[in-house]
C-alpha positions in Angstrom: 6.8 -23.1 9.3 5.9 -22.8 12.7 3.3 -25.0 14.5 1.1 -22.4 15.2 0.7 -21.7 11.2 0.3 -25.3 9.8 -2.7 -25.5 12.8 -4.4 -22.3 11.4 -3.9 -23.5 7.1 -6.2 -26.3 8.1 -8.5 -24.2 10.1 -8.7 -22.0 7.2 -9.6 -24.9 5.4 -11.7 -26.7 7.3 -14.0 -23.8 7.8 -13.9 -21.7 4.7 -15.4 -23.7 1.7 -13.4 -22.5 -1.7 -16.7 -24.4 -3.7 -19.1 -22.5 -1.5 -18.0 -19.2 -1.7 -17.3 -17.1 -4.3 -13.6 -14.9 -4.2 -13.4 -12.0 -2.5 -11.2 -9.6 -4.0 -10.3 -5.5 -2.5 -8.1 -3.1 -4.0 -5.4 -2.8 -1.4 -3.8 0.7 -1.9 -6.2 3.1 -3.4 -6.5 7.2 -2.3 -9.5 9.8 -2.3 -9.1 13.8 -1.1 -8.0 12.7 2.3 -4.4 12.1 1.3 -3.7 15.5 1.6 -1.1 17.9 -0.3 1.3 16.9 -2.0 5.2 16.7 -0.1 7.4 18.1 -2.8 8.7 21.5 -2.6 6.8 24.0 -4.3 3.6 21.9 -4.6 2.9 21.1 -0.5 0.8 24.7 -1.2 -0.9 24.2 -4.6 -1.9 20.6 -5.4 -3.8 17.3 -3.9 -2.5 14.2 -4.1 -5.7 13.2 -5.4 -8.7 15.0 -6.1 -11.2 12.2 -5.9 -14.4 12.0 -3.4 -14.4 9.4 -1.4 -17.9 8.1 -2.6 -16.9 8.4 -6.4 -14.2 5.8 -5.1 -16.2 3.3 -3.5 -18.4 3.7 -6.5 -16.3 2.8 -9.3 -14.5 -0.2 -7.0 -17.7 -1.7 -7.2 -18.3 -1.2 -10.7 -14.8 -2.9 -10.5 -16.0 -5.7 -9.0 -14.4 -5.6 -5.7 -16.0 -7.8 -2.8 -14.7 -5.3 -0.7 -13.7 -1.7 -0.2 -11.4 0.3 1.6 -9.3 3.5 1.6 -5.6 4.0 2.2 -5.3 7.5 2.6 -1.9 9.3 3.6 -1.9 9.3 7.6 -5.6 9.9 7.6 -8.9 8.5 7.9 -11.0 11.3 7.0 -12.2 10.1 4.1 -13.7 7.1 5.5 -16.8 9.2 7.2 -18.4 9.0 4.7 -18.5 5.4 3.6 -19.1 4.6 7.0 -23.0 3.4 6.1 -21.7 0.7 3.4 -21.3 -2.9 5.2 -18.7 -3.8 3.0 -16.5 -0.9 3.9 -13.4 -1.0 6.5 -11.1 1.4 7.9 -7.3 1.5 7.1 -4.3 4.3 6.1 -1.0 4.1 4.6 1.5 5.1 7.0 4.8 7.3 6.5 7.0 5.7 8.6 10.2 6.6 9.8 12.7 3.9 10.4 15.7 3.6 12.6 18.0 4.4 10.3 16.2 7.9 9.6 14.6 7.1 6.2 10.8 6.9 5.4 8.7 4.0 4.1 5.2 4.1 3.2 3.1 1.2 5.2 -0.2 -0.3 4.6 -2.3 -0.6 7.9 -5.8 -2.3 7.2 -8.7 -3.3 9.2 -7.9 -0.5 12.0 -10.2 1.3 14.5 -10.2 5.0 15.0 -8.4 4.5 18.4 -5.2 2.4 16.2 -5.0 5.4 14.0 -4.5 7.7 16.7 -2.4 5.2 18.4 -0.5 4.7 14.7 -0.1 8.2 13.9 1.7 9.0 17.7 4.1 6.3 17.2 5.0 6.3 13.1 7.9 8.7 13.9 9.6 5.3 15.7 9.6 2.0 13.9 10.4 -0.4 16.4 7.3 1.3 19.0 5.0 0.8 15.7 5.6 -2.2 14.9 4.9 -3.6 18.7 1.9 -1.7 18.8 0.9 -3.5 15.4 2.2 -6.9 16.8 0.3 -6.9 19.9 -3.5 -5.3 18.1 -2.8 -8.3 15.4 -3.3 -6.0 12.9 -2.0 -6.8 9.4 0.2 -4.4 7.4 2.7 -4.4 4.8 5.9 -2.4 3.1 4.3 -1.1 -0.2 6.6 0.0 -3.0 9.5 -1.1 -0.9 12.0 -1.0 -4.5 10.3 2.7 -5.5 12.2 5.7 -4.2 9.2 8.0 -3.7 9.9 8.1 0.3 13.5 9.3 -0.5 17.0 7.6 0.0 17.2 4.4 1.3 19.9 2.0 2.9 20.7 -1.5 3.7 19.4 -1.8 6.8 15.6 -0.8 6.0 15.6 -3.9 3.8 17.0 -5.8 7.3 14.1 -4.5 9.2 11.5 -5.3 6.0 12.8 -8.8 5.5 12.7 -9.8 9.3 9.7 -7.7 10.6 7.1 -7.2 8.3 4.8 -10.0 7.3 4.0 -8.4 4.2 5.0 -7.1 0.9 3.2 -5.1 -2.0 4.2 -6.8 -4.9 2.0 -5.7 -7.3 1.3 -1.8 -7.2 -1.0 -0.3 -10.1 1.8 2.4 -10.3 5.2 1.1 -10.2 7.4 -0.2 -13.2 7.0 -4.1 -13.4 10.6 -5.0 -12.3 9.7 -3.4 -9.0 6.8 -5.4 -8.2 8.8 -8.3 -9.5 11.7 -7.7 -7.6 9.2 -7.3 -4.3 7.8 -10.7 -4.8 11.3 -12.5 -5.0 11.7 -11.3 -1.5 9.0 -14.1 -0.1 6.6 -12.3 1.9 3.0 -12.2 1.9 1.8 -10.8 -1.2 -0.5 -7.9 -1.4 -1.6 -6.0 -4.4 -3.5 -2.7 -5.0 -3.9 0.0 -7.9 -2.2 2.8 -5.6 -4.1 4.7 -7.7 -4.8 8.8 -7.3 -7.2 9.4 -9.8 -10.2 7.7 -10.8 -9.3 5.6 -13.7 -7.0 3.5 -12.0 -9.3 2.7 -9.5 -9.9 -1.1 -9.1 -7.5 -2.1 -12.1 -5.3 -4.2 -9.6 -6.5 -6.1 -6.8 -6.1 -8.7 -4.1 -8.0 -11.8 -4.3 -8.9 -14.6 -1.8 -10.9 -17.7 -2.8 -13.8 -18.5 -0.2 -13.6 -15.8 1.7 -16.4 -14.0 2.6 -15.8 -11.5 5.8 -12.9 -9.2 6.1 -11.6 -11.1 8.9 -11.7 -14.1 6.7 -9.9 -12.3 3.8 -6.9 -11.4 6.2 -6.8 -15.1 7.3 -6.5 -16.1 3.8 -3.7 -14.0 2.9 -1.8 -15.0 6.1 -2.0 -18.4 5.5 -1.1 -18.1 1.6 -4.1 -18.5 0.0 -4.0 -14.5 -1.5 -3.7 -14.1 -5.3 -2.3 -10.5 -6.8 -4.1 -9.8 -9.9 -4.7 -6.6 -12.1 -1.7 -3.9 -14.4 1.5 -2.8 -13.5 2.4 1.0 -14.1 3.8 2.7 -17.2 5.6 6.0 -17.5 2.4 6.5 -20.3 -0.1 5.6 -17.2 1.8 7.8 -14.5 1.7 11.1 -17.0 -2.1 10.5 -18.1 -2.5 10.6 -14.4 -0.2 13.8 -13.9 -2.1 15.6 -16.5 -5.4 14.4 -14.7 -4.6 15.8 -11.1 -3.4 19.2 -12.8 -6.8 19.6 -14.9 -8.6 19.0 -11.3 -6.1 21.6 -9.8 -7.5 23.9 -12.4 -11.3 23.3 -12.3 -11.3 23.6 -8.1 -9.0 26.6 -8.0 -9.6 28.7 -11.2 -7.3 31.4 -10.4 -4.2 29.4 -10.4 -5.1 28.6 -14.4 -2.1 31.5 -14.7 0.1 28.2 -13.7 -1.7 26.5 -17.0 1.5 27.0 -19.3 4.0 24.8 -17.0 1.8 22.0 -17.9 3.8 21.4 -20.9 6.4 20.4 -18.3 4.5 17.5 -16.9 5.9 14.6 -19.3 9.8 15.7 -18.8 8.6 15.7 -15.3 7.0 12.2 -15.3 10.0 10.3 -17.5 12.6 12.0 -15.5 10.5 10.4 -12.4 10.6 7.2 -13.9 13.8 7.3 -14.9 15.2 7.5 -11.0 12.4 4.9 -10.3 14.4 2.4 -12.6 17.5 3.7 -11.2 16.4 3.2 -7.7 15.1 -0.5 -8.3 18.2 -1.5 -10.2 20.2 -0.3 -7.7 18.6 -2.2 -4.5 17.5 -5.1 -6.4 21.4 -6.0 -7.4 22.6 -5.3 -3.9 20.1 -7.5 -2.3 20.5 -10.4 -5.1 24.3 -9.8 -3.9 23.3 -11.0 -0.5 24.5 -8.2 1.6 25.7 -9.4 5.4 22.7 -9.2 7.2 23.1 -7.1 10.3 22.2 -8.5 13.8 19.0 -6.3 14.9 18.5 -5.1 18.1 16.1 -7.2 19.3 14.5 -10.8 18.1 11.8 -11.9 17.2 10.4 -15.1 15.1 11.3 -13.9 11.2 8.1 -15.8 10.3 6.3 -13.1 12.3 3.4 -15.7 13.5 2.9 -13.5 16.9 1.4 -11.1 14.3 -0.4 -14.3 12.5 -2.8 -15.1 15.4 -6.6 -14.3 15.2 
């Protein structure tokens, strides 16, 4: 651990009482409207990602009981405007990212300004420029769903770039089968959780938690210098098809006329184990190679694998 860290721990300590304050928790990956259409073929033109306002979100995270709320919308921030009013609202995106080896990963990029996501969105086409622009704002982010396959294919090397680049992991994602998550949090990173949820009733049902924190600059401060708990469910192919079903019954009640599409709904559970299926193939698969220990490749250029120059306040 570098010197820099162990100085910052007792900061952290010294300065934010655990008996003083209660815990703060947020749900780290959660969607509304903003994320958009969905990318596969033949739905891009027809469905949302997620049908839910904005305001209905920030609502039921507090119901939840989360200290804090923010939104992680796909490569967009529109749905922030309006929760702008709430003091416990802050700005951040999940990121489709595309890495040198000409695969996509899905990043979490919290606590940003309009100015970063404009400044996010120009660069997530080149890993490496990202990733300085991220280093040198101090902003923190993380690889979610890093053993899922729903960016597509992966390969050897993006796991070289995670391990040695990115400070920290999603090991606990509302959404995913349990192994995944599991086999996330054997990697060592930071540990981040959120329901990754795109309807409403996932909302809130897994969280990130940091004792004695009690700004958002204080909750980021706690999870860089360990003191983060992941709390909340894992996903089920039963959760991931009551969700399905949900998102099509919204389809239906904004756009009425496409209730001529209402028959392939019977489809939707072939559709979601088939899904799950290649999401246990894809985790078995990476997971074994990477327990294998696969020769790491020499990157192109160094820096600290600890990542502190990202750690400083």
């Amino acid at each position: 651990m570098g010197t820099f860290t162990q100085i910052l721990r007792r900061l952290y300590r010294l300065f934010i009482s655990r008996e003083e304050n209660c815990n703060m928790r947020c749900d780290l990956h959660v969607h509304s409207i903003a994320s958009g259409m969905f990318n596969a073929p033949g739905l891009n033109r027809i469905c949302r990602e997620c049908y839910t306002d904005p305001a209905e979100v920030y609502e039921r995270l507090k119901r939840m009981g989360m200290s804090m709320v923010t939104l992680t919308d796909h490569d967009s921030i529109d749905g922030a405007e309006a929760l702008r009013q709430y003091a416990d609202f802050f700005l951040s995106e999940e990121v489709t990212v595309r890495m040198p080896s000409d695969t996509e990963m899905h990043m979490g990029v919290y606590g940003i300004t309009e100015r970063d996501h404009a400044e996010i969105q120009r660069r997530r086409n080149d890993f490496i420029t990202l990733l300085m622009y991220l280093t040198e704002r101090k902003l923190f982010f993380s690889a979610n769903h890093v053993f899922s396959g729903l960016t597509g294919r992966r390969v050897a090397e993006d796991f070289h770039w995670f391990e040695s680049y990115v400070p920290a992991f999603e090991t606990r994602n509302g959404q995913m089968w349990p192994k995944s998550n599991e086999s996330a949090a054997r990697l060592g990173k930071i540990a981040i959780a959120g329901s990754d949820s795109h309807t409403i009733a996932g909302v809130g049902h897994t969280f990130t938690e940091v004792r004695g924190a009690r700004t958002v600059d204080e909750f980021f401060a706690g999870l860089r210098t360990g003191h983060g708990r992941i709390h909340g469910a894992h996903g089920s192919c039963g959760k991931l098809t009551a969700d399905v079903f949900s998102i099509v019954r919204s389809l239906f009640w904004n756009k009425p006329w496409k209730l001529a599409m209402s028959p392939l709904a019977v489809l939707v559970p072939a559709f979601t184990a088939g899904h799950w299926l290649n999401e246990i193939r894809f985790c078995r698969k990476w997971s074994s190679a990477i327990e294998r220990g696969e020769k790491r490749k020499r990157m192109l250029w160094d820096l600290d694998s600890s990542f502190e120059a990202n750690w400083a306040s």
